[in-house]
N, C-alpha and C positions, 0 to 999 in steps of 0.2 A: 500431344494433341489434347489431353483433355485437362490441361491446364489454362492451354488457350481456351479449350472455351467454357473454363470457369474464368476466367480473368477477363472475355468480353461479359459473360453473361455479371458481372460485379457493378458494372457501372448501373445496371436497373436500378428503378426504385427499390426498397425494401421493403420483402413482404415475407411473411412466416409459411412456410411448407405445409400445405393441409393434411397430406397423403402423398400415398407413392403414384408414380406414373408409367403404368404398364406401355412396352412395346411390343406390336403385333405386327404381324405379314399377314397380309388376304388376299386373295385371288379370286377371278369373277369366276371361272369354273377349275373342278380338280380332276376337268381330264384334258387333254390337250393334243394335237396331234405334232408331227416332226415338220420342225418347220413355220411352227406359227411362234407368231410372239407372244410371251408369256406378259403379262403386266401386274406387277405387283405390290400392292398397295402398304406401305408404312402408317402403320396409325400408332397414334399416340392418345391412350383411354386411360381417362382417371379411373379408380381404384374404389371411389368414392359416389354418392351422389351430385355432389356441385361438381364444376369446373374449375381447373387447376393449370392457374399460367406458369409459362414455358419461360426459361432463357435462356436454354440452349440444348441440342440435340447431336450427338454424336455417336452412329449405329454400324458397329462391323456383322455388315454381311457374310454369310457362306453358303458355297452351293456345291455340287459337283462340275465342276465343267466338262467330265465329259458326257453330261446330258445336255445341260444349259450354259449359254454362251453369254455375255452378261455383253447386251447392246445398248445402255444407255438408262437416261431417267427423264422425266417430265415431272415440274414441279409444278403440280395442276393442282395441289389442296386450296382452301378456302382462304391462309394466311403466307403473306410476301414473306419469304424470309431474308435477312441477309447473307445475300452471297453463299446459298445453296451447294453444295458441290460434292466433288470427292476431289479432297486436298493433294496437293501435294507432299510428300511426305516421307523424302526419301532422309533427309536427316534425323529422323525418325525412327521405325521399326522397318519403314518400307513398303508397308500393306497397298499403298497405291502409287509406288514410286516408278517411274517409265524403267525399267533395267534392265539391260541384255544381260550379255556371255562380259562385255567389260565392267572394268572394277564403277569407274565414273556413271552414272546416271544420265543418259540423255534428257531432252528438252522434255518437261512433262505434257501430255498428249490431253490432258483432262479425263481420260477414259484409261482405270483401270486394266491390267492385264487380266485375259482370263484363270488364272488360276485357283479360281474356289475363294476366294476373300475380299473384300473392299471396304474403306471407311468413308461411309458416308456423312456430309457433316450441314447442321442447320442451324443458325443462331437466329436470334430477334432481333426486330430493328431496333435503334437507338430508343432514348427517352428524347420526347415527349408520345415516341409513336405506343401505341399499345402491345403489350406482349399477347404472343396465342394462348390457347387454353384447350388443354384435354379435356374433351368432354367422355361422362360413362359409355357413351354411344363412339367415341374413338373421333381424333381430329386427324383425314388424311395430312400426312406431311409430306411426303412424296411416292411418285411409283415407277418403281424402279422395272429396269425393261430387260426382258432375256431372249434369246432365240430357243429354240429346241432344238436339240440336235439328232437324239437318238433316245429310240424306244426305250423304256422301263416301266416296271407295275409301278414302282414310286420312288420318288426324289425329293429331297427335302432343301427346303431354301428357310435358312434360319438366321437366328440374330447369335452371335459370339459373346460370350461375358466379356473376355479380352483372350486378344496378342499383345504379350510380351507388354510391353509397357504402355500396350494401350487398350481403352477401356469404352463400351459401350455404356452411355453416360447422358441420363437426363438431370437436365439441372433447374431450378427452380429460378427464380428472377434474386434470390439475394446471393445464387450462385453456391443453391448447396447439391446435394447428390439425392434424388429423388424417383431415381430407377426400380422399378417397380419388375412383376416380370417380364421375360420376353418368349415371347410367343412365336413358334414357325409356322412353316405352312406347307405339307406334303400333296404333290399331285403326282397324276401318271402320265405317260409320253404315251401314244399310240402310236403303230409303224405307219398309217395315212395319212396326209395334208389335207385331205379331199373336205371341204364344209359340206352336213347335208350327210355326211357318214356317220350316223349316229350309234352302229354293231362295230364301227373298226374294220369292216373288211373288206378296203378301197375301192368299195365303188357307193353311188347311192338309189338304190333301190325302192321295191316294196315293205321290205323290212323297215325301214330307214321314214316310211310316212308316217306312219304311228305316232312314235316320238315327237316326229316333227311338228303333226297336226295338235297334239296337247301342248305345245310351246307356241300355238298361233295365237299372241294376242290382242293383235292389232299395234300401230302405233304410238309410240310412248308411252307404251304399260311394258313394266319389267316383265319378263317371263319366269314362270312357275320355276323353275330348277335352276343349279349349277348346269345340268346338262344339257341345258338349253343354248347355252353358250355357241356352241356347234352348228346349231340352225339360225345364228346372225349373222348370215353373210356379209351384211355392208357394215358391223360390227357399232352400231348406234345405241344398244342395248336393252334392244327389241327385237322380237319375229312376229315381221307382218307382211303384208301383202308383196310389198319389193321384195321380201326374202325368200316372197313362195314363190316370185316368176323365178331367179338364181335356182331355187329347188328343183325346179319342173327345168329348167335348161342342163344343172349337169344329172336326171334321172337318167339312170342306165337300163329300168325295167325291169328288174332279176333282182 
């Protein structure tokens, strides 16, 4: 695999490697309760002051799955890539290849199995199109999506140097090796689903307004904290007025 995508990323223009190109996981809060989707943002941050074009990206994930269940990704960053995915890749090492209990590979599914690993993979469009660029502030590239499963103080979803003969790999546009470091991201699992449970302890309360009411910022202003997370019910990434009617309908009083 990561030859292929030195071998697409060769065809770019030629341009000289300024610096390394750090990969990072970030998540909009680090607490979470069982049961919600986790979304977790892949960025790609130059090292440097300027901006550093891409031609190609290839990021083996890991997680536990028996916390987190790996449901999918949205490639919602600012730059189109081509042909986004988690490859196929059973003649390979296998990290995302469809395989039962038989020796043969069935039909690949696009969607890794859960078991703690997956290579994720992004190249650049062709030339004349422009390539992306790490910026110090981080380019998303994609975000990758989890379920929770089950409670923990904390679980880590990281980036792998490599499996076996394959390698987490950013490449510069003249297709050299520009992997910088990589970075994870640890949250905790709460035992509640409940939004509006801002103490954890399945219900939402008196306790539970405090919090709430320093997260009120009205619409389309971020809110103060990661912990805030919890009081965006309609999940737009705000708490405002719609969030405090949801508030005040699941209050339990206690």
């Amino acid at each position: 695999m990561r030859d292929l995508l030195l071998a697409w990323a060769i065809v770019a223009v030629s341009s000289a490697a300024m610096a390394e190109v750090d990969l990072e996981l970030r998540v909009p809060a680090r607490v979470v309760r069982v049961g919600m989707t986790v979304e977790v943002g892949l960025y790609a941050v130059s090292d440097e002051d300027g901006d550093q074009a891409i031609g190609g990206i290839d990021a083996i994930l890991s997680w536990d799955p028996d916390t987190l269940e790996l449901a999918g990704k949205i490639d919602n960053g600012s730059y189109s890539w081509f042909t986004p995915k988690f490859p196929a890749d059973s003649e390979l090492d296998g990290l995302n290849a469809d395989c039962g209990a038989d020796v043969f590979c069935n039909p690949y599914t696009g969607l890794p199995f859960n078991d703690g690993d997956a290579l994720y993979q992004a190249l650049r469009q062709f030339p004349p199109n422009p390539p992306p660029y790490a910026t110090p502030e981080g380019l998303l590239v994609t975000t990758i999506r989890f379920t929770a499963l089950a409670p923990t103080p904390a679980t880590e979803i990281g980036l792998l140097e490599n499996v076996d003969t394959q390698w987490t790999t950013v490449a510069d546009i003249d297709a050299s090796d520009i992997t910088g470091e990589l970075r994870p991201v640890t949250l905790s699992i709460a035992s509640c689903g409940t939004w509006g449970d801002f103490n954890g302890d399945c219900d939402v309360g008196l306790v539970d307004y405090g919090p709430f009411e320093s997260c009120l910022t009205g619409p389309g202003t971020a809110s103060g904290g990661t912990e805030c997370y919890v009081g965006d019910f309609d999940g737009d990434g705000d708490v405002d007025l719609r969030d405090f009617r949801e508030f005040q309908l699941a209050f339990a009083g206690s």
